[in-house]
C-alpha positions in Angstrom: 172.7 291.2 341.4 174.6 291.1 338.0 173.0 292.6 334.9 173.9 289.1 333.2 172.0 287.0 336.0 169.2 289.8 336.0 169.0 289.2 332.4 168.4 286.0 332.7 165.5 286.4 335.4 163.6 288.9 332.8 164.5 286.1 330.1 163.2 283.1 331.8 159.9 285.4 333.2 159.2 286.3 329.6 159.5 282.6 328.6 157.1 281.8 331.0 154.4 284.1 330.1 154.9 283.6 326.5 154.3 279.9 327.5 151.4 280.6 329.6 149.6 283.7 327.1 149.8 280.1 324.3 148.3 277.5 326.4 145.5 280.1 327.3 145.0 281.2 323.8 145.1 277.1 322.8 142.2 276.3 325.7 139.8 279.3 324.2 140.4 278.4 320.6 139.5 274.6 322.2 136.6 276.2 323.9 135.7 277.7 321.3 136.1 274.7 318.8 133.5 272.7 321.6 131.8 275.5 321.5 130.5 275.5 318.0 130.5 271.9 317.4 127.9 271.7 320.4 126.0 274.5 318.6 126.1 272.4 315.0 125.1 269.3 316.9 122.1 271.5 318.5 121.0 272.6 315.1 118.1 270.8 314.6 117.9 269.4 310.6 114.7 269.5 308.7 114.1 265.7 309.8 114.3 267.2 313.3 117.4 265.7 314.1 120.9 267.0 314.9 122.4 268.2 311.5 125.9 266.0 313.0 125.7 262.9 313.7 127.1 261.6 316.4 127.0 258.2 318.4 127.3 259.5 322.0 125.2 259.8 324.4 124.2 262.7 326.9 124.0 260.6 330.1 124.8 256.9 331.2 121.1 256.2 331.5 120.4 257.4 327.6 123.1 255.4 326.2 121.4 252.0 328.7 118.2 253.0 327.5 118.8 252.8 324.0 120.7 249.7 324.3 117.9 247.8 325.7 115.4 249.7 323.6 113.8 251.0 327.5 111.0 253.4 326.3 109.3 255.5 329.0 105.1 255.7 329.0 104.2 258.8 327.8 101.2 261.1 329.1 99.3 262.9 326.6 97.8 266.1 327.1 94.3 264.9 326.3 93.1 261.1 325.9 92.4 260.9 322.4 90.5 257.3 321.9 91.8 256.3 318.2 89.1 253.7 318.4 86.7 255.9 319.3 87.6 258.1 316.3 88.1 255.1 313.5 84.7 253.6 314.5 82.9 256.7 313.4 85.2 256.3 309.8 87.7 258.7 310.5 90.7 257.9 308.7 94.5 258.3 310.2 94.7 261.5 307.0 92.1 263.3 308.6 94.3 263.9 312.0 97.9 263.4 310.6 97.8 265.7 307.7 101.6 265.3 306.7 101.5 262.0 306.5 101.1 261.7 302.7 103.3 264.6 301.9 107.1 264.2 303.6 109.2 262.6 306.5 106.5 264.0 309.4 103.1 262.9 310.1 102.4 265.5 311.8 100.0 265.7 315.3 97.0 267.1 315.4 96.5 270.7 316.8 93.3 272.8 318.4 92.1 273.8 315.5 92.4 270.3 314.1 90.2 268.9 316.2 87.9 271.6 316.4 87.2 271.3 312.5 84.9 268.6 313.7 84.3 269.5 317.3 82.9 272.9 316.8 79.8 270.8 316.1 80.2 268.2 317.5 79.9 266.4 321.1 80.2 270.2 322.2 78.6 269.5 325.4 81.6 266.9 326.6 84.1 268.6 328.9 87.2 267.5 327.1 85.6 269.2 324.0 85.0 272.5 325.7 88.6 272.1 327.0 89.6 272.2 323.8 87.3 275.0 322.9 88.7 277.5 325.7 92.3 276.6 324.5 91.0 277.5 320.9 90.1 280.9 321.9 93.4 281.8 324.2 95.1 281.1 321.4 96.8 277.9 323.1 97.7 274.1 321.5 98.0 270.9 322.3 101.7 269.7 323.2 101.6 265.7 322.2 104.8 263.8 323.4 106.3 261.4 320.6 105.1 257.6 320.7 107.3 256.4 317.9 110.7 257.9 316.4 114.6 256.9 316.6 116.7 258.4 318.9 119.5 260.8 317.9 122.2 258.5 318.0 120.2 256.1 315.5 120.6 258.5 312.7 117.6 257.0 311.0 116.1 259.6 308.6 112.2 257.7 307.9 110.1 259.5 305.8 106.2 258.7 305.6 105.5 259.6 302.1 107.1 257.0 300.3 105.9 254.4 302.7 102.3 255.5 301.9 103.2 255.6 298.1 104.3 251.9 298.4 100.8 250.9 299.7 102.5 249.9 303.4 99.1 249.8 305.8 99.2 252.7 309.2 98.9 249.3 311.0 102.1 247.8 309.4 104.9 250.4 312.1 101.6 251.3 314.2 100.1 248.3 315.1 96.6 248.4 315.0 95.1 251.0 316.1 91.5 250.3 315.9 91.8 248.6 319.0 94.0 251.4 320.9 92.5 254.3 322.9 95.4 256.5 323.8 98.0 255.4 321.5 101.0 253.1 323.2 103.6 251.7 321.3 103.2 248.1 320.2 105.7 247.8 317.1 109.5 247.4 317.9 110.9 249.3 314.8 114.5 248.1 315.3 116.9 247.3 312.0 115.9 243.9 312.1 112.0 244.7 311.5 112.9 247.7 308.7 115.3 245.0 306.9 112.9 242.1 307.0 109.6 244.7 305.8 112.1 246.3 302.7 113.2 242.5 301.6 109.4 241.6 301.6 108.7 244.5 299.7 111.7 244.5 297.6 112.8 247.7 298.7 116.4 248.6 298.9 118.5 247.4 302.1 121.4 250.2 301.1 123.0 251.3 304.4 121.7 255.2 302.6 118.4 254.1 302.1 117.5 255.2 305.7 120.8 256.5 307.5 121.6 259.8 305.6 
């Protein structure tokens, strides 16, 4: 074989593998790029939401669900009777502590609970449930009932809704007559809009999507 045509071979191979070593090095930087923006989207924000917003979904059912507002029952780790509770004057501040203070209402834990159960209705066996989970140091894990998906990008805070004098009942339907609570108050856009223009509260498109 001629040096010229050899040339050419080791020309063309080089070419190649130039060509090749670039796609590879544009796939990991790709990779990489996916890579951290799945990591940002992970990063859970103080609201307890993705710090990006995004509008997709992670599967075909999600994205049906949220469309028609499909809500699975939840089961809670102990049946907690709200009526039970708010006949003997409890109010909804005793158990949701947060609720008066920023975005979270915060759930009950043990040792919630067992500010008043220590003493009382001891002898129940849901009560000394609680007590052995007290003292292994354990706590209560209470799926969500209410909230926005991700994909709403709804940022609600409870505070301000308590300043304004808006009832528990109002979002939570009332809960006087609810054992375990169940959701009975669609919070879609139409019922926020329609409670802020009663109220007089501003319908800015920032006001709850920020």
């Amino acid at each position: 074989m001629s040096r010229s045509k050899l040339g050419g071979r080791r020309l063309a191979v080089a070419v190649l593998l130039a060509a090749v070593w670039a796609a590879a090095a544009a796939c990991n930087s790709s990779g990489r790029a996916e890579h951290q923006q799945a990591q940002r989207l992970a990063q859970p924000s103080r609201w307890g939401t993705p710090s990006v917003f995004t509008t997709a979904h992670r599967s075909a059912g999600d994205a049906f669900r949220a469309f028609f507002g499909v809500r699975p029952e939840v089961e809670q780790p102990v049946a907690f009777s709200h009526q039970l509770h708010l006949e003997k004057e409890l109010v909804c501040t005793d158990c949701h502590e947060g609720v008066e203070r920023g975005p979270v209402a915060g759930l009950p834990s043990v040792n919630t609970c067992m500010i008043c159960h220590s003493q009382i209705a001891t002898d129940r066996p849901i009560i000394q449930s609680l007590t052995a989970m007290q003292e292994k140091g354990l706590d209560l894990t209470w799926p969500r009932v209410y909230g926005y998906t991700r994909e709403a990008h709804v940022r609600f805070e409870h505070a301000p809704h308590i300043r304004a004098g808006v009832d528990c009942s109002t979002c939570h339907g009332d809960m006087k007559q609810q054992t375990v609570a169940r959701r009975v108050v669609e919070m879609d856009m139409a019922f926020c809009v329609n409670c802020h223009k009663t109220k007089q509260a501003s319908n800015d498109c920032l006001t709850c999507h920020y």
